[in-house]
N, C-alpha and C positions, 0 to 999 in steps of 0.2 A: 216486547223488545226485539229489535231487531239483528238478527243471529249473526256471527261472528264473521261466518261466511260473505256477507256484505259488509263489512270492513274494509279501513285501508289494505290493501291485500298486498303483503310482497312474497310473491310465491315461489317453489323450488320447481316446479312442474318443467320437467324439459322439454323442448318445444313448444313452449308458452313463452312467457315473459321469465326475462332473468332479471328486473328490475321492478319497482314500485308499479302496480296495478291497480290504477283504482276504480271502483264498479261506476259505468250509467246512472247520470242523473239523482245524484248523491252528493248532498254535500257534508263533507268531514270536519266538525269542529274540536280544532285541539287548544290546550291550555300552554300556555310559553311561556320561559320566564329566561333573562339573563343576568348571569349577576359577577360582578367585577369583583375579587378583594386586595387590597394592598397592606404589605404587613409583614414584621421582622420575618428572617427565614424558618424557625423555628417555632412559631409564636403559631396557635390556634387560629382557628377564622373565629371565633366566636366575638370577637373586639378590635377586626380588623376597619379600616377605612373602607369604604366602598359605596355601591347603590345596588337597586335591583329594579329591573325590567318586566313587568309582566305584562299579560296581553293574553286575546284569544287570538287565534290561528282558524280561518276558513281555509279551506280546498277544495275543490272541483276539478273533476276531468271536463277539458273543452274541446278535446276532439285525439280520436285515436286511427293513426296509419291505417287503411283499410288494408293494404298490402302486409303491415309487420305490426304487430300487436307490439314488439317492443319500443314502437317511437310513439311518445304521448304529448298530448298538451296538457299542463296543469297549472290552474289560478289560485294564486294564494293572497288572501287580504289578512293583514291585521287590524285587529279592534279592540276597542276599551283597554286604553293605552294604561297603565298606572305604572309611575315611581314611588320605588323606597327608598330607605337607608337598608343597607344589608345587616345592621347589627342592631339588636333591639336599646334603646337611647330612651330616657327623658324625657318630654317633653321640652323643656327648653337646652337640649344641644341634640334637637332631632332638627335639621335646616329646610325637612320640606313640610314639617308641620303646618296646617293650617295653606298651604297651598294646592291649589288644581292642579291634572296634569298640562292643561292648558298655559296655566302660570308658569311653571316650571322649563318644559321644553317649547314654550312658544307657539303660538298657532297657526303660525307657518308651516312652522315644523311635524305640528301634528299632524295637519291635514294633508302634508307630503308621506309621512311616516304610514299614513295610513290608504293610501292609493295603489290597488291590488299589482303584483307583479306577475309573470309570465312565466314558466320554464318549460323549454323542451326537453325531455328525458328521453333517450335511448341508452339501453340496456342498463337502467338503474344511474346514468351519468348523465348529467346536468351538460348537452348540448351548446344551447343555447339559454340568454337569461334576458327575457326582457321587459321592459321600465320606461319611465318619462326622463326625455331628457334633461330636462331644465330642473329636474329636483334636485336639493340642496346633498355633497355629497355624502356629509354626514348619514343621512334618512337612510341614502343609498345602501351605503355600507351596512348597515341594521338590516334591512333584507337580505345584503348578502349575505351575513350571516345567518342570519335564517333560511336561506335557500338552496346553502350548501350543506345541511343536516338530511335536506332530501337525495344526498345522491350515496348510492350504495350498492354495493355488490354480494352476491348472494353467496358467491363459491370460494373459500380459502384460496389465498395467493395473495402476489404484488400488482400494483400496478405503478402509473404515475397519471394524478389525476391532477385537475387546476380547479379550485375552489377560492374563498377565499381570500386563502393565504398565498396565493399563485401557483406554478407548479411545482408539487410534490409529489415523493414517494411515499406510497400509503400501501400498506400491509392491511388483509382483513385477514383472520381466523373465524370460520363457522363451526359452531360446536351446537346443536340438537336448537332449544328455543332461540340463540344467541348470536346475534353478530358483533364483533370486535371490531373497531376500524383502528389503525393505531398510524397518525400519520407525522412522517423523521420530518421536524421542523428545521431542523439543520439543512436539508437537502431541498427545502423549497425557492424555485428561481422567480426572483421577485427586485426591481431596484431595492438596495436594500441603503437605508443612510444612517448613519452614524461618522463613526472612526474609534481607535481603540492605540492603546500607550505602546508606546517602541519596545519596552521591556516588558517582559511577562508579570514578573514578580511586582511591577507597579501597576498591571493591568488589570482587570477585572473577569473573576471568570464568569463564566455561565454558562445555563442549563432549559432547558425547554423539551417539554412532552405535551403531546398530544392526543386523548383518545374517545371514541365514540362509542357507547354502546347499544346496540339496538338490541330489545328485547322481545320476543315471538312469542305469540301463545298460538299453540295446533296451527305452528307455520305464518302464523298474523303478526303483525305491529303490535304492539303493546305502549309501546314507549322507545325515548331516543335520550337518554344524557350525554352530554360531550363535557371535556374539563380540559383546560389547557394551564400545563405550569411555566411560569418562568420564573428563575432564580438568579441573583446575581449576586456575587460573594467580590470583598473585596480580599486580593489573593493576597497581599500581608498583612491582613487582618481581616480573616475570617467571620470574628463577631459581627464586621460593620457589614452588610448586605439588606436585602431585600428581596420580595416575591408576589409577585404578580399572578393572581390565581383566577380565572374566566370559567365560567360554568353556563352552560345550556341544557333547558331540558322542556322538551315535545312529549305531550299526554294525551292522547286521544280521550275526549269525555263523552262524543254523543255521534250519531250517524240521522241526518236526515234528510228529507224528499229533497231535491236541489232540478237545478234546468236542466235541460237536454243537450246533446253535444251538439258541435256546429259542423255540418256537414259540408265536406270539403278534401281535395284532395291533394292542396299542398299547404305547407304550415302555413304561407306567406298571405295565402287568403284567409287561415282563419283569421293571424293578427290583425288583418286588416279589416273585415266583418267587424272583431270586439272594438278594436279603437285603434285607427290609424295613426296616432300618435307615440303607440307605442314604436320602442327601437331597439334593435339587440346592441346588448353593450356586455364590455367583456363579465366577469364573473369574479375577477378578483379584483380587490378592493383598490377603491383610488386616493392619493394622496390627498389628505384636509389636514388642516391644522386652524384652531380656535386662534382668532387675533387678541394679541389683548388691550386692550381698551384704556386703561388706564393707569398703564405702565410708564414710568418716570423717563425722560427724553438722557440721551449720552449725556449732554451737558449736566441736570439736575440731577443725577445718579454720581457722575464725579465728585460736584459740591458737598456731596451727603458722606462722600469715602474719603475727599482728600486729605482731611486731619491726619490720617492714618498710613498715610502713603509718604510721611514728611523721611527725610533718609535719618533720621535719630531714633525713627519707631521701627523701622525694618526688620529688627528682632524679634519685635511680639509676634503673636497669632492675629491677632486684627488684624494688622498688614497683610499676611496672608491671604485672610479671609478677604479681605474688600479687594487685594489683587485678584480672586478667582470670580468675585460677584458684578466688578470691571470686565473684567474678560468675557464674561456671560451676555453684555449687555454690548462690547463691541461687536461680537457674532452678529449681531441684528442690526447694526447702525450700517449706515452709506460712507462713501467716502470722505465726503464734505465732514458730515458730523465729526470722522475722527479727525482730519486736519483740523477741525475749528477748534480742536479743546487744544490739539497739539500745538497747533499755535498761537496761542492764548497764555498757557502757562511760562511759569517763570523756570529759571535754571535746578532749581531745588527739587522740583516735583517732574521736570521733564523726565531722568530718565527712567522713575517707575514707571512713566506713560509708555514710555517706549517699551521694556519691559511686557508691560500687558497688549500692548496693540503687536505686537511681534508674534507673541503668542497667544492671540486670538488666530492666525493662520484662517483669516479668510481672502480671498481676492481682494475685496475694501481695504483689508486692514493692513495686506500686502502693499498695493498701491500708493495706499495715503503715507506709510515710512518711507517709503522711497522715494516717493516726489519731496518729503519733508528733508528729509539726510543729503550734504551733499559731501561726496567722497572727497572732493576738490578742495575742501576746507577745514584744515587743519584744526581749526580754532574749535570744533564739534566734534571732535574725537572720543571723548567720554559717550556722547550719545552714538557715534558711529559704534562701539565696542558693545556696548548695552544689548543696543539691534543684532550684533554679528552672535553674542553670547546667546541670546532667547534665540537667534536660527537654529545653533550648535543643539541646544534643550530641545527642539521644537517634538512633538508627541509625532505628528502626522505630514512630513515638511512636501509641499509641493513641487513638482517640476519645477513649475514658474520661479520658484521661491530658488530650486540650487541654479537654473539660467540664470535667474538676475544678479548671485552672486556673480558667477563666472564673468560674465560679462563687464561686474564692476572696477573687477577683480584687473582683469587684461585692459583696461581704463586707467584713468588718471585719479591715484588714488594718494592725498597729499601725506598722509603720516604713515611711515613705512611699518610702526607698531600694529597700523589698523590693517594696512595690507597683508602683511603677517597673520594677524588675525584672520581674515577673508581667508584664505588659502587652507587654513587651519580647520576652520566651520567647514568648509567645501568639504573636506577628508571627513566628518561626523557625520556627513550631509548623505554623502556614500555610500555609506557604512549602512546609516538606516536603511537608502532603496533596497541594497544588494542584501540585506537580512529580509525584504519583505519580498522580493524577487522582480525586483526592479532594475536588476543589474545591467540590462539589456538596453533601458530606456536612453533616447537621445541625449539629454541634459546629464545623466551621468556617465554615460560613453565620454561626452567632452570634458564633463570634470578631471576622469580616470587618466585620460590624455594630458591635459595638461597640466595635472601633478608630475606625472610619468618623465612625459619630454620636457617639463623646464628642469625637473633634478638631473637630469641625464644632460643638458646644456651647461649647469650651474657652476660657477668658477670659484664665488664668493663662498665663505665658510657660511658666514648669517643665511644666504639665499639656499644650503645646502641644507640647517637645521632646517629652517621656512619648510621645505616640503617631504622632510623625513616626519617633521612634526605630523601634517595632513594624511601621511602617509599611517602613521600611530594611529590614528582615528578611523581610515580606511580599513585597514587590517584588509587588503586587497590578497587574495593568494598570489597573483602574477606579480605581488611587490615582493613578495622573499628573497628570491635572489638578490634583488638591488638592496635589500635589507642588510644580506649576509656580507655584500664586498664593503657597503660603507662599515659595519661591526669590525671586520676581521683590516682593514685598511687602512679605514679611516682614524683621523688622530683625533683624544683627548675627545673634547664633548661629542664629535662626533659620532665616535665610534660606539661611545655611550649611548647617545639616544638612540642609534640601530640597536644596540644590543635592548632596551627596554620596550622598543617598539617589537620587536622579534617576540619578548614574555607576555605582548597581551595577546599573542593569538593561541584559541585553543589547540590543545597537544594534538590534537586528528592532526593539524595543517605542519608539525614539526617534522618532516621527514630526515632519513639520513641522513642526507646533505648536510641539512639545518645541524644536529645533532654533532656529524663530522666535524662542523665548524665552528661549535661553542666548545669542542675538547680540545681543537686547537687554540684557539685563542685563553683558556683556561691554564692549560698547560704551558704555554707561551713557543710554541712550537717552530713558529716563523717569525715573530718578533714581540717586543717588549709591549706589552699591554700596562695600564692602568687599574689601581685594583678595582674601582667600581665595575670598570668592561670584565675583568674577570670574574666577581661575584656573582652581575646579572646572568654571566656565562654558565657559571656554575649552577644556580636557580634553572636557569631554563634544563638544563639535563637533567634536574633530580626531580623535576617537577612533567618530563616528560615519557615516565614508564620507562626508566633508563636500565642498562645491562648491568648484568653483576662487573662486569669488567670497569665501568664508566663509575660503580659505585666505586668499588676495589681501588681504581687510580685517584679518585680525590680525597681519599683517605690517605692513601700511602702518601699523596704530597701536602701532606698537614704536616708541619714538622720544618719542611721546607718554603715555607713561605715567609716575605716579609710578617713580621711580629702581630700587630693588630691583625694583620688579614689570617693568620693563625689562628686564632681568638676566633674571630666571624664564622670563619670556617664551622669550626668547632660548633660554635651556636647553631648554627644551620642546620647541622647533621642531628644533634639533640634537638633541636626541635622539630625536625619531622616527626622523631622517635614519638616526643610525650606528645605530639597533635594527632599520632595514626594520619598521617599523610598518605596517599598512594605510595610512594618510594621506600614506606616502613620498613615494610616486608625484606625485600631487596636489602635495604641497609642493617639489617639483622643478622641474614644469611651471611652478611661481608664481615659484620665484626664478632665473626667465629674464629675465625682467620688470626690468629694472634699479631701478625707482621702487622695486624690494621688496625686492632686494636689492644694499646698497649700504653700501660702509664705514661712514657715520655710523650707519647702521642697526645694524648688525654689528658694531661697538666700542662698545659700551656699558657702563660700568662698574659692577660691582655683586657682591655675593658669591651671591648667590640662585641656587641652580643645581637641576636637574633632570637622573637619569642614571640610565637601566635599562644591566641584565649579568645573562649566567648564573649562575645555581649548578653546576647540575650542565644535561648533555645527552646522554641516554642511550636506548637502543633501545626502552624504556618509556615515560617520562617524562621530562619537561625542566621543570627550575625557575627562574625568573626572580627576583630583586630588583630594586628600583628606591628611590631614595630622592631624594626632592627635598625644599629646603627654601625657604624663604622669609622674608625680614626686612623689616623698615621701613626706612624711612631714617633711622634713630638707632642702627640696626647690633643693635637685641633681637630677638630670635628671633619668627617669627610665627606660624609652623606648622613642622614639620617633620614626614615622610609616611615612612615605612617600609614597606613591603609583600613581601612572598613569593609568589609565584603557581606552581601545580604544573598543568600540564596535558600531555595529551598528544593526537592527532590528534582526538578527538574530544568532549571532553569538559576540563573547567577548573578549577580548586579555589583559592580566593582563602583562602589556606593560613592566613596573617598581616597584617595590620596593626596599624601601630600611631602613632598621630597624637599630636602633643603640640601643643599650639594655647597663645598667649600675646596679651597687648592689654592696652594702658591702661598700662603700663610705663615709659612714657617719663618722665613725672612723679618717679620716681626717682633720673635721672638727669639732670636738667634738658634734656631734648632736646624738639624740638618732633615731635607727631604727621602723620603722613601725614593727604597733606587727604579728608575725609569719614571720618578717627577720631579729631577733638578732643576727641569727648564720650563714648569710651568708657570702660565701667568695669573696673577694675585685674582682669586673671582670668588663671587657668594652670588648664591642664589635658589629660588625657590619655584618649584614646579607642580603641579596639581591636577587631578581627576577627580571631577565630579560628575557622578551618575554616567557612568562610562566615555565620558567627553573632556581629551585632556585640552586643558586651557594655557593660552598662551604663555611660556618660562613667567618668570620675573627675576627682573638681576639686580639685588642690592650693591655690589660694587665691583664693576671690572678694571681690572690693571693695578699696580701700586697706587700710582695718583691718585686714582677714583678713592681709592680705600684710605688714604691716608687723609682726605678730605670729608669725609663721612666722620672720618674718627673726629676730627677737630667742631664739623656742625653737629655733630651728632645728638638728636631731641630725645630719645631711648624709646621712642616710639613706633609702633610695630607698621609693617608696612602691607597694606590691603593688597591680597589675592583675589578675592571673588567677595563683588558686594550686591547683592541684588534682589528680584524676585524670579522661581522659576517655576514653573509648569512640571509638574511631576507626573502625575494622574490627571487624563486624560481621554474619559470613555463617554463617550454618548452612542446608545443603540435604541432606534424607533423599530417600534414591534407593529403588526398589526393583529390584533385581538380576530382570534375566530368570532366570536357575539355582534364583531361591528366597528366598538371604539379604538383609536389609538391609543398605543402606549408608549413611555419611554422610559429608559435609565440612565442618570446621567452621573457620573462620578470625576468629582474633581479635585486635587489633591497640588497645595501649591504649597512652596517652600520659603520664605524667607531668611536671607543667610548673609554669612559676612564672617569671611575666615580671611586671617590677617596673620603672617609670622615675621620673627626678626631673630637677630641675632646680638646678645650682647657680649660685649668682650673688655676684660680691667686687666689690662698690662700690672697693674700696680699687686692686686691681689692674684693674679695667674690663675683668671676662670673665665671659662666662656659659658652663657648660656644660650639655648635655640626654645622659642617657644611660637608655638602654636597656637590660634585661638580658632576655636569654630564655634559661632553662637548660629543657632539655629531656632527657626519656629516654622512648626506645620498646620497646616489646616487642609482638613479632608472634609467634603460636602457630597452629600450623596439626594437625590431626588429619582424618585421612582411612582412616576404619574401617569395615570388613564385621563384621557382626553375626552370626554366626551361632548356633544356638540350643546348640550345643556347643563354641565357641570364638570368642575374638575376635581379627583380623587388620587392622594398618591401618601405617599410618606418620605419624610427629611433625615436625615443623618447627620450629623455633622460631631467632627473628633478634634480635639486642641491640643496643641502640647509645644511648649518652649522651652531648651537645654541649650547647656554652654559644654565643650568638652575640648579641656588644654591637656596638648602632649608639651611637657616642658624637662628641657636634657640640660642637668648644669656638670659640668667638667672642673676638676681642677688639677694642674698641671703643675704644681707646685713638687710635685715628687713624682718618681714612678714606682710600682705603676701607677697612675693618677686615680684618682676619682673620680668616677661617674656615676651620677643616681638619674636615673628617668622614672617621670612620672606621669599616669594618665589619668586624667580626674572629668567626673561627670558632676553638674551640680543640681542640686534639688530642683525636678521637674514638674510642674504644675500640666496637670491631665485635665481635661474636660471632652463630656460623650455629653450627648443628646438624640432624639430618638422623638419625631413630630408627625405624627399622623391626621389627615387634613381630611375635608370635604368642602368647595366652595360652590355657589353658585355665582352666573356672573352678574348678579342685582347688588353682591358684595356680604351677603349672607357667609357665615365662615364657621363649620367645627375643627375645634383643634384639641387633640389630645398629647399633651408632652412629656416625658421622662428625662431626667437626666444624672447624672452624676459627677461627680468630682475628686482627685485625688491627686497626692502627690507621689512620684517616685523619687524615694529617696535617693539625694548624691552618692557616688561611690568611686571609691578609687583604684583602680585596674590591676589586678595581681599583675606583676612580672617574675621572674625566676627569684629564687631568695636570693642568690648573687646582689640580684640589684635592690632588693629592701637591706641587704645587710651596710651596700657602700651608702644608700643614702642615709642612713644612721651616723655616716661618718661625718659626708658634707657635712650635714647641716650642723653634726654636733660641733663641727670647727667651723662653720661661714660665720662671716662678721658681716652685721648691716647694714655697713660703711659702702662697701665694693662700690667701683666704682665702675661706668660705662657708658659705652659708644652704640648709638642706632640702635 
């Protein structure tokens, strides 16, 4: 046997070699194997999806620096190629049973895969790497990974080396036989492609480790394992993820007689002695990706989905689903292809089209809607609005994408609703750069501008909301001030939508000013306010880490306030109390104080109430409602406030709202107005956020006329807010695998929805009601695939679920104080999980292993305070079936 000593050597010897040494005319044969797994995150490898690589491994030294022992040349050939399955299978759902490796990865491919490579090492690090040019890049990438296992350091520390995963920070630890290489895959600088969701909580997390171990006997090689983990968890639901697990591992099994070195004394001659064809080419890996072959064309993937995209199904999860597996399939298509479907179809099915081609967010798919859309024509306005909605949603929105607005924008744009809209998206548009640090960039500097300078030209009231709206979406900090003069100044809805554009930004950005100027306008300090301006005034102070004084003075003017806004008040303060709000604390300390709290205080009559509750509260995520409303003292509705909030420890998503706002009403029913709104004008209307993007007002009836003409056509049918398909989840990340193959994860998560409110109102029987619908259906799709250039291996996810959930307010005014019951009701939810674990080859050969389940979540109906289960025991036990109504 031939003694240890003539081994692959990597020695500690100072003033020798600090890197891999190997002896004169020796050749070293090692055993290799790589093996991929794909498979839930929790879940064993023992049944996971995968293959395995095995093969022997030659080395030789072909020539050593005469000058520095530590610069070497060394050849390494692979042989006796074999694939597996990595899980032991059957017979018949083993898919490479009964095949060659020749069959398998083709013999092209083999006999590229097996054509020896080059590397120059100094001081244990991989130099140079050299190879044939023309081989295929897959083969490539397999040596590289195999050739970056040879580079190693002998002495605990950092470094930053390029292998290849590109350049990284790698940390080794030396401890007696053992070297650790542990390299931070985070920090490695590589094009990296994907993209990833605007909001956290829809995004996807992940995780990745990398480590090498080399094992020494009496200071020798022994062996080399490497294992790299990725993991990818979806962040509001943790159950649905995946993991991607790559193993390598070098065995030295035998040492024997091999050729002699090539004497020489610079690398360039030796290369060129062995085979002038070789070339140095970089070391970390280059982009491939497998074509596929027999993938269905844009058009013949439509045909197959559009059943499901008619606008009567937009509710289900299929809709969903076939909107996210269109979306997949525009990514890849040209220009052409998507005009040709887009103009092809009929009116019914166009604007899901737009919809998905909006939010496919590629160049193509950019292009093709806007050569299709023309702003100049009034008569396309549904489809112009569709487009501007999926911008407002978009996951990833481009430059290109907020330019071409702008630009359309300051254009001839025929329906002032859609230009409205444009200006609106442009502010959502914003919002996303300047969160991802984009604030700086060209196309949003001119956005920022020209919200800016046309509201600071603006004369018109409409043209004023136009860019306070955009400005709500921005949440720009340089916009506060212009915030606070339109709140504190400005009249009726104005001053309104400053003051709720002011509550979406977080309390960091609330300074004293701000602060100063919600307790003036609360207080009514310089002039007569509105109670909606003062409520949201009062929210934004108690919701901003407010003084014991600030608490102290909105207490003491409980008592003093018009009647209902008494009432509200009251609700507000109690419900910070039972939610443990921030402001708890604070409002605890204050109602020690007897002057603050005190029966007459504290028995005030009114039906106006205010009251957050969970949804759900789970190891992920936890979702909150809150609904408050608000009346005059003639008992008509004034605002009413719906909201959904989903966050979790670090991060927020202001899911849903949805506002219906009323005034000037009272005239109808001979009641007199709260003082400082005798002189308002007759208006209803309905406002919304969804997935932190507020969407354009909706106004069911401005002025008397309007409103007295509603009541006469009046169909009692609820009138559409948001009807569409959106892009929620949004993550693709391509990994390159240490062993060689690509990898990817791809998570997509789309919404079908259609939330519609109205209002109905019976003079006859003196009730009004406000209801709400929000029918929703989600579909979540997750794929998480290794790519290899003879097979593909990954595993499916996919999540369903369809719910309806009505906020419905009926009032009745027949007595004071009146009746009010609110109610928030969820209805029986059909769930569906699945869980597909694959291996194909591409002859069409296919293992699949599937799980799934099914269940329902039962309906339920939203606790509110016992106030409001006690009055609606009253409604209903006196409503008559009869009532009668308008819209």
């Amino acid at each position: 046997l031939v003694s240890l000593e003539t081994l692959f050597v990597f020695t500690f010897q100072t003033g020798h070699t600090t890197g891999p040494s190997l002896n004169n005319d020796k050749l070293y044969k090692f055993a290799y194997s790589a093996e991929v797994y794909v498979d839930r995150v929790k879940a064993s490898l023992q049944k996971s999806a995968g293959y395995r690589i095995s093969s022997g491994v030659d080395v030789n030294l072909l020539w050593r620096n005469p000058d520095n022992d530590d610069d070497q040349l060394i050849k390494i050939a692979i042989k006796d190629v074999q694939v597996e399955s990595v899980s032991e299978r059957p017979a018949d759902k083993n898919i490479f049973k009964g095949k060659s490796t020749e069959k398998i990865i083709g013999k092209e491919y083999l006999e590229a895969l097996q054509k020896p490579i080059v590397l120059e090492l100094v001081r244990g690090k991989v130099k140079t790497f050299y190879s044939y040019q023309n081989e295929p890049g897959f083969t490539q990438n397999i040596k590289r990974g195999l050739a970056s296992l040879f580079q190693v350091q002998l002495h605990s520390g950092s470094s930053s080396e390029v292998d290849i995963s590109g350049k990284c920070n790698t940390t080794y630890h030396v401890r007696q036989d053992q070297v650790t290489k542990i390299k931070d895959l985070d920090s490695c600088e590589r094009e990296k492609k994907g993209f990833t969701s605007h909001n956290r909580i829809l995004d996807v997390g992940t995780k990745g480790t990398s480590a090498t171990v080399y094992m020494l006997e009496d200071s020798f090689i022994k062996s080399i394992k490497a294992e790299e983990n990725y993991v990818f968890l979806l962040n509001y639901r943790r159950k649905t993820g995946s993991k991607i697990v790559s193993k390598q591992r070098l065995e030295l099994k035998s040492v024997q007689a091999g050729l002699g070195l090539i004497a020489a004394k610079q690398v360039a001659s030796v290369i060129k002695t062995l085979d002038p064809n070789y070339v140095a080419m970089p070391l970390e890996a280059e982009p491939v990706k497998s074509e596929c072959k027999k993938c269905p064309s844009l058009s013949e993937h439509w045909q197959s989905i559009r059943e499901h995209m008619h606008p009567d199904k937009l509710s289900k999860a299929e809709a969903a689903k076939s909107f996210l597996s269109f979306i997949q399939n525009i990514r890849k298509a040209t220009k052409e292809d998507i005009l040709k479907i887009i103009r092809s179809e009929n009116k019914e099915f166009l604007p899901q089209i737009v919809d998905a081609v909006t939010s496919a967010q590629t160049p193509e798919s950019l292009e093709a809607i806007l050569e299709f859309l023309d702003f100049k024509d009034a008569s396309t306005s549904i489809l112009q609005e569709r487009f501007l909605y999926a911008c407002g949603f978009a996951s990833h929105p481009s430059e290109t994408l907020l330019k071409s607005l702008t630009e359309t924008f300051k254009g001839d744009v025929a329906n002032e609703e859609i230009r409205e809209t444009l200006v609106i998206v442009m502010g959502a548009l914003v919002r996303k750069f300047c969160d991802r640090g984009g604030c700086k960039l060209p196309a949003v500097m001119e956005a920022k501008r020209l919200i800016l300078n046309r509201l600071e030209k603006a004369k018109k009231d409409d043209n004023v909301q136009m860019y306070l709206l955009a400005l709500k979406n921005a949440l720009l900090p340089e916009a506060i001030p212009v915030l606070l003069k339109y709140a504190e100044s400005g009249e009726g809805p104005i001053s309104s939508l400053a003051a709720t554009a002011l509550q979406r930004y977080d309390p960091s950005f609330l300074t004293k000013e701000v602060k100063e100027t919600m307790n003036r306008i609360y207080h009514q300090t310089r002039k007569v306010h509105e109670k909606t301006v003062r409520t949201t005034a009062a929210a934004i102070i108690l919701n901003s880490n407010p003084s014991y004084m600030e608490v102290k003075n909105i207490l003491l003017s409980i008592g003093e306030l018009p009647m209902e806004m008494n009432k509200y008040m009251l609700s507000m303060i109690q419900d910070i109390l039972h939610f443990e709000m921030p402001a708890s604390k604070t409002v605890r300390k204050v109602l020690k104080d007897m002057r603050a709290h005190n029966y007459d205080r504290f028995s005030k009559m009114g039906s106006s109430s205010a009251y957050t509750g969970y949804i759900t509260r789970g190891p992920d995520v936890s979702s909150t409602y809150s609904l408050d409303i608000l009346y005059s003292g003639s008992g008509i509705l004034r605002r009413s406030n719906m909201n959904i909030h989903v966050f979790d420890r670090n991060a927020e998503l202001h899911a849903i709202q949805v506002v219906i706002e009323a005034q000037g009403l009272e005239s109808i029913i001979a009641a007199t107005p709260d003082e400082g709104e005798e002189n308002l004008d007759s208006f209803a209307g309905m406002s919304a956020i969804l997935f932190d993007f507020q969407l354009r007002p909706v106004t069911f009836f401005q002025g008397y006329g309007d409103l007295m003409s509603k009541m006469l056509s009046a169909t009692g049918d609820p009138m559409n807010v948001v009807k569409g398909l959106v892009l929620l989840t949004d993550y693709l990340q391509e990994i390159q695998l240490q062993s060689g193959p690509t990898a990817s994860a791809e998570f997509l998560g789309g919404l079908a929805i259609d939330i519609s409110g109205g209002m109905e109102f019976s003079l006859w029987y003196r009730e009004s009601k406000t209801n709400v619908k929000n029918r929703v259906a989600v579909f979540i799709a997750g794929n998480t695939e290794v790519d290899s250039f003879f097979m593909k291996t990954g595993m499916e996810s996919t999540l369903e679920a369809e719910t309806a959930l009505d906020f419905i307010s009926t009032v009745q005014f027949s007595q004071y104080p009146f009746l009010v019951c609110m109610q928030m009701d969820r209805v029986d939810s059909p769930f569906r999980a699945h869980v597909t674990k694959y291996e194909s080859l591409p002859s069409g050969r296919r293992y699949t292993a599937r799980k799934g389940k099914a269940a329902t979540l039962a309906g339920n109906e939203y606790p509110l305070h016992k106030e409001n289960s006690n009055m609606c025991k009253r409604v209903f036990g006196s409503k008559s079936d009869s009532a009668g109504s308008w819209f």
